[in-house]
C-alpha positions in Angstrom: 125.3 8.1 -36.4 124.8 6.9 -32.7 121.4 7.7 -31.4 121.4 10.0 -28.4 121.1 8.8 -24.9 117.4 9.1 -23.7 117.6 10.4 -20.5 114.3 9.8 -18.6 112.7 11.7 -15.4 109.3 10.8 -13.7 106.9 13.1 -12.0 105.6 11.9 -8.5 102.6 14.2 -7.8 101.8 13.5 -4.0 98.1 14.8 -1.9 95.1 14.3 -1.8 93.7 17.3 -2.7 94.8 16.5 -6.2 93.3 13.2 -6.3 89.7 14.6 -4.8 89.7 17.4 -7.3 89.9 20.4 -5.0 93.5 21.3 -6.5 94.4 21.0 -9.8 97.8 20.6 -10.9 99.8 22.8 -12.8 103.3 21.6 -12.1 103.4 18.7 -14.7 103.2 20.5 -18.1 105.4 23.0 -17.1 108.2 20.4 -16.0 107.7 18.3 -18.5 108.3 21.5 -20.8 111.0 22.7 -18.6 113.2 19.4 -18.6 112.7 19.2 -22.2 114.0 22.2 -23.4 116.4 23.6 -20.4 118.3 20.2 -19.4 117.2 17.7 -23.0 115.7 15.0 -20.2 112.0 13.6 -21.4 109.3 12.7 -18.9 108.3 9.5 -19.7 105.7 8.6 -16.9 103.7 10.8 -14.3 102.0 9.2 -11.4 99.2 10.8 -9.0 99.5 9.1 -4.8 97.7 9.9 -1.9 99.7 11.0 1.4 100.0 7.8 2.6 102.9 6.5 3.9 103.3 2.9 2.8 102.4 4.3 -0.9 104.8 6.9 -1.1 108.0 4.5 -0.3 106.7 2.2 -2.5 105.9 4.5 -5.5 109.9 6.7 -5.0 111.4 2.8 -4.5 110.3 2.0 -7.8 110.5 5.0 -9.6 114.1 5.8 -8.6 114.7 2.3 -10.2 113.6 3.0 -12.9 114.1 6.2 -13.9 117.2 8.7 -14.4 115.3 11.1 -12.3 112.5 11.2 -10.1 110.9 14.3 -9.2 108.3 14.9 -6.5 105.8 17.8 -5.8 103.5 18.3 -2.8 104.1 17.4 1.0 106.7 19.1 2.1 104.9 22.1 4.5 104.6 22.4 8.2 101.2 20.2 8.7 100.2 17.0 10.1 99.5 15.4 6.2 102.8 16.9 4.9 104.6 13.5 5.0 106.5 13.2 2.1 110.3 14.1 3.5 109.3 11.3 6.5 108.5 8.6 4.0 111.5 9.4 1.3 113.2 8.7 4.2 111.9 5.8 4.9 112.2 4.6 1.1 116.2 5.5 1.3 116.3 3.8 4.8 117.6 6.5 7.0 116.6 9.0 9.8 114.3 12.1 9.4 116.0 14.4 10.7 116.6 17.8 11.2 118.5 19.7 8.8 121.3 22.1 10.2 121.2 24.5 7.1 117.7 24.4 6.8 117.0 25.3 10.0 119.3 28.1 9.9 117.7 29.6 6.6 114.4 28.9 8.3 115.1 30.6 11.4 117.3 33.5 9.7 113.8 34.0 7.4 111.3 34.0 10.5 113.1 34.9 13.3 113.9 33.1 16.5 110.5 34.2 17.7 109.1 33.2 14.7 110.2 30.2 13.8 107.3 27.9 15.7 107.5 24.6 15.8 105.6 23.5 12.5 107.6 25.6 10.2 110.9 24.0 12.2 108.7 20.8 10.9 109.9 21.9 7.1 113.8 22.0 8.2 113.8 18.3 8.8 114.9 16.1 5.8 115.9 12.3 5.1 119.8 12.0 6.5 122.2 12.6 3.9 120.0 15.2 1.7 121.2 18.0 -0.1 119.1 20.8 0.2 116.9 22.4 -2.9 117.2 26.2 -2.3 114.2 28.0 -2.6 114.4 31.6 -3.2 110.6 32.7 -2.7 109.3 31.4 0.8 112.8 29.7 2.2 111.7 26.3 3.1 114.2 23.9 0.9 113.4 21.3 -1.3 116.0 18.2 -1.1 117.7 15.7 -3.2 118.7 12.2 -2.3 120.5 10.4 -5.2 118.2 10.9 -8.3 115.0 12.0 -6.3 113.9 15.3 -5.9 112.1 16.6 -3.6 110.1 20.1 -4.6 107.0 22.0 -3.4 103.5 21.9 -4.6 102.8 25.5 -5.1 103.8 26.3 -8.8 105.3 29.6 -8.3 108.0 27.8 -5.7 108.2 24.5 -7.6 109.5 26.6 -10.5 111.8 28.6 -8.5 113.4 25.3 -7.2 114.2 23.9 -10.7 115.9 27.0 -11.9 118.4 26.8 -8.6 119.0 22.7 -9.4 119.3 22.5 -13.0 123.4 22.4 -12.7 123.0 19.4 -11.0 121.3 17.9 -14.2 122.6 15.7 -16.9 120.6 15.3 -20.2 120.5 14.7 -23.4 119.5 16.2 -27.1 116.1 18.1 -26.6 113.0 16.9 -28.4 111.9 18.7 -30.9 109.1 18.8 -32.8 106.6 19.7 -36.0 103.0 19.3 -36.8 100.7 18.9 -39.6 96.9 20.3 -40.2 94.7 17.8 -42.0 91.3 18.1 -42.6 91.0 14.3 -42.6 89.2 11.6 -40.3 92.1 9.8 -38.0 90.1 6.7 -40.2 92.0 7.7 -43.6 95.1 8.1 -42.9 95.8 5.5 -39.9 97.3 2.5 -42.2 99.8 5.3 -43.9 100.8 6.6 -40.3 101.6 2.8 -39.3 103.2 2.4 -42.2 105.7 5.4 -41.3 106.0 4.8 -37.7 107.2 1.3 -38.6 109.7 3.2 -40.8 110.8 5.6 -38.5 111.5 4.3 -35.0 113.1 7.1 -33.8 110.3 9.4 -33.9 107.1 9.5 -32.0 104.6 10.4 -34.6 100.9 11.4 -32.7 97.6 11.7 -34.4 95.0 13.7 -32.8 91.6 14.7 -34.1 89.8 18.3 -33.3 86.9 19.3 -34.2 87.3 23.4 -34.7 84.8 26.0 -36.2 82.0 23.5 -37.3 84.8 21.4 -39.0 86.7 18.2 -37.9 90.4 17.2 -38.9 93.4 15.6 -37.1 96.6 17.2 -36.0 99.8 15.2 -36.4 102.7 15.3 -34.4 106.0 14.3 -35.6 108.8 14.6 -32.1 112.3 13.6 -32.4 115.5 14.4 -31.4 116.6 15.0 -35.2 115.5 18.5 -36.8 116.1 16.7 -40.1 114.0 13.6 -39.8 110.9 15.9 -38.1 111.6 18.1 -41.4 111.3 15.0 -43.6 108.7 13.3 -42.0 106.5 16.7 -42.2 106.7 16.6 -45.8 105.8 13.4 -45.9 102.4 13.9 -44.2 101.8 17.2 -46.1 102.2 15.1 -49.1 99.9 12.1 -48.2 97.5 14.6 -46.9 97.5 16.9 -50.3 96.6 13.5 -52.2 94.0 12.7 -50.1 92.2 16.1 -50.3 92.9 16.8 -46.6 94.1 20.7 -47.1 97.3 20.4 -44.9 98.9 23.2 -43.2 102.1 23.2 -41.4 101.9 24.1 -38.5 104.8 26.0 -35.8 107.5 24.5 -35.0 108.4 23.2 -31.2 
C-alpha cells in the first residue's frame, strides 16, 4: 500500500511581545490541532521572530520553500510595529499596497468618519493577495501563494481558519494511541529503539511524569494507520506487563 502524502505547514509566530514574555501564545496548539484533524496537514516546525523587517523576509523566504504551507500570526493591526503585511511584501517582491476590498469592508465596518487613518493602515496588503475574511473585527487576513497571513488574537486567528480551510489541500490525519507505564524511560528505551527501527512510519514518543507521589512514562504511538497505532499499542502493553510496569491504555486521539 502507497504511504500517504505528508503534507507539511509551518507556524511563523511574529512580535515581540511574545519573545519578552508579556504575551503568551495560544495560537500554535490550537492550529497545530486544527490542521491535523480538519484539513490532514501536520505542522512540522514552529518558529518565534521579532518585528523586524530584514528577519521576517528572511524567515517567510525560507519557510515558503520549504514548506506546503506557511502560516503566520501577529502583525497585522493599525500601529507603527505592525509590519508584517510590509515585509511579506517585500519577501514576495511586490508593492504594499492598498487593498480595494479591504478598504471597502473596512470602511463599510467603521464608517467613513470612522475609518482613521491607522485602521485604513490594515486595508493595505502585498500586491496580488487574496484576502482572509475575518468575520469578528473585519480587518482581513491575506494569502500569497502558500503563506498565510492571520491575526494574533486567538479568538480572530481561529475565525480566519474556519473561512480558508477550502482553500486547503491535505492529507490522511494523524492519529494516535498512548500507553501508561509505570516504568523509568531507562527500562524500556533499548525495546522502544528496537520498534521505532521497525516501524518507520510511526512516530513513537516516550515521556516520563511524575503523578501522585509516583513516577512512569507515557508512550505515544502517531501514525497515519489506525491499524499499525492499534498493533504497536499492544506491543508496548505487552513489553510493559513483562516488565512489571502496570500499563494502561490510554484514549485514543
Amino acid at each position: 500500500m502507497t504511504e500517504p502524502k505528508k503534507v507539511t505547514a509551518c507556524l511563523i509566530i511574529i512580535g515581540n511581545e511574545i519573545l519578552s514574555g508579556r504575551t503568551q501564545d495560544a495560537n500554535l496548539a490550537y492550529l497545530a490541532k486544527w490542521l491535523n484533524e480538519q484539513c490532514g496537514i501536520q505542522l512540522t516546525e514552529t518558529r518565534v521572530i521579532p518585528d523586524i523587517e530584514d528577519t521576517i523576509v528572511n524567515t517567510v523566504n525560507e519557510c515558503r520553500a520549504r514548506f506546503d504551507y506557511v502560516f503566520t500570526t501577529g502583525g497585522i493591526g493599525p500601529t507603527h510595529d505592525d509590519i508584517t503585511a510590509e515585509s511579506i511584501a517585500k519577501a514576495f517582491g511586490v508593492q504594499w499596497e492598498l487593498h480595494p476590498e479591504a478598504h471597502e469592508i473596512l470602511k463599510e465596518y467603521y464608517g467613513p468618519e470612522g475609518l482613521t487613518s491607522a485602521r485604513a493602515r490594515m486595508a493595505c496588503t502585498p500586491r496580488g493577495a487574496k484576502l482572509v475574511d475575518n468575520p469578528i473585527s473585519k480587518a482581513p487576513g491575506f494569502q500569497m501563494e502558500n503563506v498565510f497571513v492571520l491575526a494574533g488574537i486567538p479568538l480572530i486567528m481561529q475565525a480566519m481558519l474556519e473561512s480558508l480551510k477550502h482553500r486547503l489541500t491535505g492529507g490522511a490525519p494523524v492519529r494516535s494511541r498512548s500507553v501508561l507505564l509505570h516504568l523509568a524511560e531507562s527500562l524500556i528505551a533499548a525495546n522502544l529503539r528496537d520498534m521505532q527501527a521497525r516501524n518507520p512510519t510511526a512516530d513513537i514518543g516516550s515521556y516520563p511524569f511524575y503523578r501522585q507521589g509516583k513516577g512512569g512514562t507515557s508512550i505515544v504511538i502517531r501514525s497515519t494507520d489506525d491499524d499499525l497505532n492499534s498493533r504497536l499499542a499492544q506491543e508496548v502493553y505487552k513489553m510493559a506487563f513483562e516488565l512489571g510496569g502496570d500499563p494502561q491504555f490510554e484514549e485514543s486521539v
